[in-house]
C-alpha positions in Angstrom: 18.0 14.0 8.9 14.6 12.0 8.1 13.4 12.2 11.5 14.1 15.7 11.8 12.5 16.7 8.3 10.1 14.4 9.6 9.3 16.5 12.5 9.2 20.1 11.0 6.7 18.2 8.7 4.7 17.7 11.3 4.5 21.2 12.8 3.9 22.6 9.4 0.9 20.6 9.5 -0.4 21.4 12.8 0.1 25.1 11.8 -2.0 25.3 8.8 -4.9 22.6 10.9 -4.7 25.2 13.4 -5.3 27.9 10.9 -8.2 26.4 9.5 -9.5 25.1 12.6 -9.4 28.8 13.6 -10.9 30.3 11.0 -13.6 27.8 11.9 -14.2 28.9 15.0 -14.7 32.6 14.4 -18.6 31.3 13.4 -19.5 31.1 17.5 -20.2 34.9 16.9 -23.0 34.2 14.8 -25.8 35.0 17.3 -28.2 32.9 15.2 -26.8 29.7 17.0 -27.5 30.6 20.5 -30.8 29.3 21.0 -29.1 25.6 20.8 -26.4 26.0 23.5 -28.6 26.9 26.7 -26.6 24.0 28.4 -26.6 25.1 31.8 -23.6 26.5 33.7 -20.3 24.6 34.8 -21.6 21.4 33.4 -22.4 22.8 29.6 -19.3 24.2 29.5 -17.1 21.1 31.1 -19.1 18.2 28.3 -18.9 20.8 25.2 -15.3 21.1 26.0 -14.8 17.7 25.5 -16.8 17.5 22.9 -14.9 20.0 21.1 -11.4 18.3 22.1 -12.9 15.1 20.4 -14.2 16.7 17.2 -10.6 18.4 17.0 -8.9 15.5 17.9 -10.0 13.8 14.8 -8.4 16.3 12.1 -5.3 17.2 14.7 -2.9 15.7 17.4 -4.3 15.3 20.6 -1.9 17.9 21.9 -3.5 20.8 19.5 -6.9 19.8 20.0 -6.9 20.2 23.3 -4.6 23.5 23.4 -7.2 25.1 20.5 -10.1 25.1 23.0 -8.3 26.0 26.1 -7.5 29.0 23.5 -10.8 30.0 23.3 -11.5 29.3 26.6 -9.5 31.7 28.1 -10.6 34.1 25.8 -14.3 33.5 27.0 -13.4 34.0 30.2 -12.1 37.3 29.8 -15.6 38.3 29.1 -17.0 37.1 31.7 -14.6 38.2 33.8 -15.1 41.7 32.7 -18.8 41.6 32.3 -18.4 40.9 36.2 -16.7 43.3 36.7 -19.5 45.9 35.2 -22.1 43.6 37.1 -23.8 42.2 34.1 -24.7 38.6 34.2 -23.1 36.3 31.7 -23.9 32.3 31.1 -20.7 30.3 31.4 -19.1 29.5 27.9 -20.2 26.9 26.1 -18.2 25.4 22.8 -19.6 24.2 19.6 -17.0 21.7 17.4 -16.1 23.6 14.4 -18.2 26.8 15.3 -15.8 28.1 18.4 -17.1 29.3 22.0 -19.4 31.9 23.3 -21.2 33.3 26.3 -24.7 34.5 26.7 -25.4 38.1 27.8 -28.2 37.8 30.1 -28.6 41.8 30.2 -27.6 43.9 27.4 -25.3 46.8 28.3 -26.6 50.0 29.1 -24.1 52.2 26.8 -20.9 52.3 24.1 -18.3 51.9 26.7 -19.4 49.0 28.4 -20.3 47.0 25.5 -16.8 48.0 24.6 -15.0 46.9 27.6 -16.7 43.6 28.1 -15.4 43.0 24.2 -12.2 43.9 25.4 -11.5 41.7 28.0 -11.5 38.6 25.9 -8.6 39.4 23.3 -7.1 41.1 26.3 -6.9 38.0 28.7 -7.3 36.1 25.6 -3.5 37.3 24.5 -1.9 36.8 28.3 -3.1 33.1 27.9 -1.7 32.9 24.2 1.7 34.9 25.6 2.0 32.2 29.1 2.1 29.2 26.5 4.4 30.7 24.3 6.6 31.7 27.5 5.7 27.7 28.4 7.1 26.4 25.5 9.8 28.7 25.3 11.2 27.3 29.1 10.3 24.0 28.7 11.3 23.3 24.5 8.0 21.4 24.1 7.0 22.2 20.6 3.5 22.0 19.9 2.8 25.0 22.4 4.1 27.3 20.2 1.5 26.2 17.1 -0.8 26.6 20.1 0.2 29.8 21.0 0.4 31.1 17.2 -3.2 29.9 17.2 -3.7 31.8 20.3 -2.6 35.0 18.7 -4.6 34.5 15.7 -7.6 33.7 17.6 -7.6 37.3 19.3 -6.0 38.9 16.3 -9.2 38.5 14.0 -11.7 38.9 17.2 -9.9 42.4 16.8 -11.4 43.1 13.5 -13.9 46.3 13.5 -16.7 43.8 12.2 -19.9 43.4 14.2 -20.0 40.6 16.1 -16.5 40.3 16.8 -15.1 41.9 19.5 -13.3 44.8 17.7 -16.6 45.4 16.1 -18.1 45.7 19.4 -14.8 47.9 21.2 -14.5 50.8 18.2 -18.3 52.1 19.5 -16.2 53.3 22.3 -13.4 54.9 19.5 -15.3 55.4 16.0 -18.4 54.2 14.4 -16.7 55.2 11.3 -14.2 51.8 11.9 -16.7 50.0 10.9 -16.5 51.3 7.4 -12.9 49.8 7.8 -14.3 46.5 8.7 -16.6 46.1 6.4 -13.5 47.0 3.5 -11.0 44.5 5.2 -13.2 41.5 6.0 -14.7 41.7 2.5 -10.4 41.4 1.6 -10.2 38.5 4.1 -13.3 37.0 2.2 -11.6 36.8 -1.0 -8.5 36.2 -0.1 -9.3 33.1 2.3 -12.3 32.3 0.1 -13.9 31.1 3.3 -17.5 30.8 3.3 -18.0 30.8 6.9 -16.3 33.8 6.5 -18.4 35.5 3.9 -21.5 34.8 6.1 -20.2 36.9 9.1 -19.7 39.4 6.9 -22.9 39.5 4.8 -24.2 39.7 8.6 -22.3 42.3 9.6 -23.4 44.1 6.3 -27.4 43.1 6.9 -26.9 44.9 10.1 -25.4 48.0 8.8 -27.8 48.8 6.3 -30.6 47.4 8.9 -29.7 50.3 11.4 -28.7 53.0 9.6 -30.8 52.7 5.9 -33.8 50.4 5.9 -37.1 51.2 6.9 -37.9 48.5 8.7 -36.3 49.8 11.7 -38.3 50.4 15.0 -41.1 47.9 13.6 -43.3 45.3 16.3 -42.2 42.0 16.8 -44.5 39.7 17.9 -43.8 38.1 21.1 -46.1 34.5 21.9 -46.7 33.6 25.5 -49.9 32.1 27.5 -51.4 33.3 30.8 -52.9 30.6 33.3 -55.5 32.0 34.8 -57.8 30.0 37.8 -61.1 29.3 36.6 -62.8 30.9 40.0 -61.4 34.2 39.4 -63.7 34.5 36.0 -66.9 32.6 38.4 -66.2 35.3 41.0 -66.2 38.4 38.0 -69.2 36.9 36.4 -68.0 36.5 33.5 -67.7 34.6 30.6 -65.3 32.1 29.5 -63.9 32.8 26.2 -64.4 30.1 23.5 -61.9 28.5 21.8 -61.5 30.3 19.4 -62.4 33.8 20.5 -60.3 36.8 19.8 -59.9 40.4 20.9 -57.4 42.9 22.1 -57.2 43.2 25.9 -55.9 46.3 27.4 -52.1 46.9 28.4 -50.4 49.5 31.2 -47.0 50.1 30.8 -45.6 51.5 33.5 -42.2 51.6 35.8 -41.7 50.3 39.2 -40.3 53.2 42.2 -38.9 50.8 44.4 -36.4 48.8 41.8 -36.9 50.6 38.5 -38.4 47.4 36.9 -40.4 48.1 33.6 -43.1 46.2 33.4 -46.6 45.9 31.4 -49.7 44.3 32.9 -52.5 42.9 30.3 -55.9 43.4 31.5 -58.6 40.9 30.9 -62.0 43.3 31.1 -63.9 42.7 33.9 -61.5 40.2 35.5 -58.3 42.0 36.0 -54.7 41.6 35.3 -54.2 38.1 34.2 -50.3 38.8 32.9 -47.6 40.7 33.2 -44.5 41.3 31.4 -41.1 42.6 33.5 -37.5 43.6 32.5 -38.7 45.1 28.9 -38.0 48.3 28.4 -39.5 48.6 24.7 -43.3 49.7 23.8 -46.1 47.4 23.6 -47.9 48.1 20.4 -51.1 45.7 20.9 -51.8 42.8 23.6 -54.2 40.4 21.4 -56.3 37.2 22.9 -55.9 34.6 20.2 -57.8 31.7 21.6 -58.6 29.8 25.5 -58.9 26.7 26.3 -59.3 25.2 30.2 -56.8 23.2 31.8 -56.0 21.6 35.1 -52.8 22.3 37.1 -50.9 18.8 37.9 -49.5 19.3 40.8 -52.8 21.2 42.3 -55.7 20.2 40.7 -56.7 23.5 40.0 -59.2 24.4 36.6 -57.5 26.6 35.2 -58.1 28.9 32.0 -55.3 29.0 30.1 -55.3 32.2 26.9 -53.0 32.3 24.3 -51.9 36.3 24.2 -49.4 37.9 21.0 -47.7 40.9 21.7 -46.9 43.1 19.2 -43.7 45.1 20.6 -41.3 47.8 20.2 -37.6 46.7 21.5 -35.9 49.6 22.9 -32.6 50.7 21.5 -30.8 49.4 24.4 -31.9 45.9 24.1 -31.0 45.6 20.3 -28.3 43.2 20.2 -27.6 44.6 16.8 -26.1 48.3 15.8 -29.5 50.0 16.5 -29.0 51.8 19.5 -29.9 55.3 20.4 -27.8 58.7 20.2 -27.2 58.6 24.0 -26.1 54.8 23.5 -22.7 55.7 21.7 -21.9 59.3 23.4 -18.5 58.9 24.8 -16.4 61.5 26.0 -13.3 62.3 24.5 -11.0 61.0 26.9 -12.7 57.8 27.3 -12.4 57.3 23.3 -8.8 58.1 23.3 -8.1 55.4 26.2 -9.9 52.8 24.3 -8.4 54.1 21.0 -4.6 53.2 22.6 -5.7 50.1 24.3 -7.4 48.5 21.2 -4.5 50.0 18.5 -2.1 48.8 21.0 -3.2 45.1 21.9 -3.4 45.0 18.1 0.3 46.1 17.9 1.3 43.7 20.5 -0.4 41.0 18.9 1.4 41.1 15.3 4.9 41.3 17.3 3.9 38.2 19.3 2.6 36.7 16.0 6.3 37.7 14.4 8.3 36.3 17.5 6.5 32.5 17.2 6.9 32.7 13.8 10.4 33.1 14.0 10.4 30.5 16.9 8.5 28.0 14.4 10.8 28.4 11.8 13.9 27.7 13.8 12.8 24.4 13.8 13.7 23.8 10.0 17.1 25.3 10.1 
């Protein structure tokens, strides 16, 4: 009787660790953390992985740890399986302990639908990962996978919420904008009802971003964008002209303009007298102003070569379309009725299927105390 009371102890308390763990990990949404996990590809993913196994390892059985983050790895992988599929490059995922997993759009999608299906595909495979270990532990009577799967389930579950950055908040610009007035209600629920602070930040995001797109006036404003052109020093003896001074300043011309053969967008800065001496590709915004905000000379390393190098600030105009927040254009989020529908039933219904799955462990878990 000890050993058994002993034992339903013990998944008790790898349920509520993998609650917490969980809610935990939601925070590898928050985009404000992807400048720190460029990592590379297989490699990143294969050392954070362990890294996050570790960190787990050190609240929760081995067994858990390790089940959590193949948990969120499978649900990573959906997105990039379905980001594929569209033909939109993705990094491989990379974990953060504590924070969850993500992956790293390297091209923004190009309307409503596809940002809605690439969101899809994590809870989607996500849950057939969550379902195989349950089915696992089912066949085999090996406990812990069914914490695992519970935590699987719960994982996807919230991703499902109508709250942007999470995936549902991303999938209902397919369905209804209007669900993320329903997000916004029921995470602020979750927020006092968990008490969560992690929790409160992705929705005080979620909120910034709402009233950033649709009521503040600092919409469609420049940011300024730092870069330096290396220019060889012959190019300015052949011009006949001047070297600018340390500390010289001006505004060099820009032409925007669109390439025929692969529809590249791209801006060339113009140095007067001299010629084009940078040029910016893939950005689809407006250039405001190209400014020169000082020179110095340098040599190239591996060359030799004297080299002028200028300090340029760009004051730009992101296009809709490469907003990784909610302000997108009209044509962005016009879906046609059928297509809303379709994603309507698939995103109600994996949310369905996710609560009976949910109901079905639970019922599995607390077998064990009977």
């Amino acid at each position: 009787m000890a050993n058994h009371e002993t034992r339903n102890g013990g998944m008790k308390k790898t349920w509520w660790g993998g609650l917490i763990a969980l809610l935990i990990g939601f925070g590898g949404k928050l985009k404000f953390l992807l400048p720190i996990l460029k990592l590379g590809k297989a490699g990143g993913t294969i050392w954070t992985m362990l890294l996050s196994i570790g960190a787990y390892a050190l609240f929760y059985p081995w067994t858990f740890a390790i089940g959590l983050v193949v948990m969120m790895l499978i649900h990573e992988m959906g997105h990039v399986w379905a980001a594929r599929r569209r033909g939109l490059p993705v990094s491989a995922p990379s974990f953060i302990p504590f924070l969850g997993a993500l992956i790293m759009m390297r091209k923004m999608p190009a309307d409503a639908v596809t940002e809605a299906y690439i969101a899809y595909g994590g809870p989607f495979v996500g849950t057939i990962g969550a379902a195989l270990c349950l089915a696992i532990g089912v066949v085999t009577g090996y406990e812990p996978l069914y914490s695992i799967a519970q935590v699987g389930f719960l994982l996807n579950l919230f991703n499902l919420l109508p709250i942007h950055p999470l995936d549902g908040g991303r999938i209902v610009t397919a369905i209804s904008r209007w669900l993320w007035v329903v997000g916004l209600v029921v995470g602020l629920v979750l927020v006092i009802v968990t008490f969560s602070p992690l929790l409160l930040v992705i929705w005080l995001l979620f909120a910034w971003e709402l009233w950033s797109a649709f009521f503040s006036d600092r919409r469609n404003k420049p940011r300024n964008i730092y870069v330096e052109a290396f220019v060889p020093e012959s190019r300015w003896e052949e011009a006949h002209v001047w070297i600018p001074a340390e500390s010289h300043q001006r505004v060099l011309p820009h032409v925007q303009y669109c390439r025929v053969d692969d529809r590249e967008h791209v801006c060339s800065v113009i140095y007067p007298g001299v010629g084009k001496i940078f040029q910016f590709e893939g950005m689809k915004g407006r250039f405001e102003e190209v400014r020169m905000t000082g020179a110095d000379r340098v040599t190239d390393d591996d060359t030799g070569q004297s080299l002028v190098r200028l300090r340029l600030e760009a004051q730009y105009i992101p296009s809709p379309e490469e907003d990784p927040t909610l302000k997108k254009s009209a044509e962005y989020y016009q879906v046609p009725g059928r297509t809303r529908f379709i994603y309507g039933t698939m995103y109600f219904g994996l949310i369905l299927v996710l609560v009976l799955l949910m109901g079905v462990t639970h019922v599995i878990i607390s077998g064990f105390g009977t």
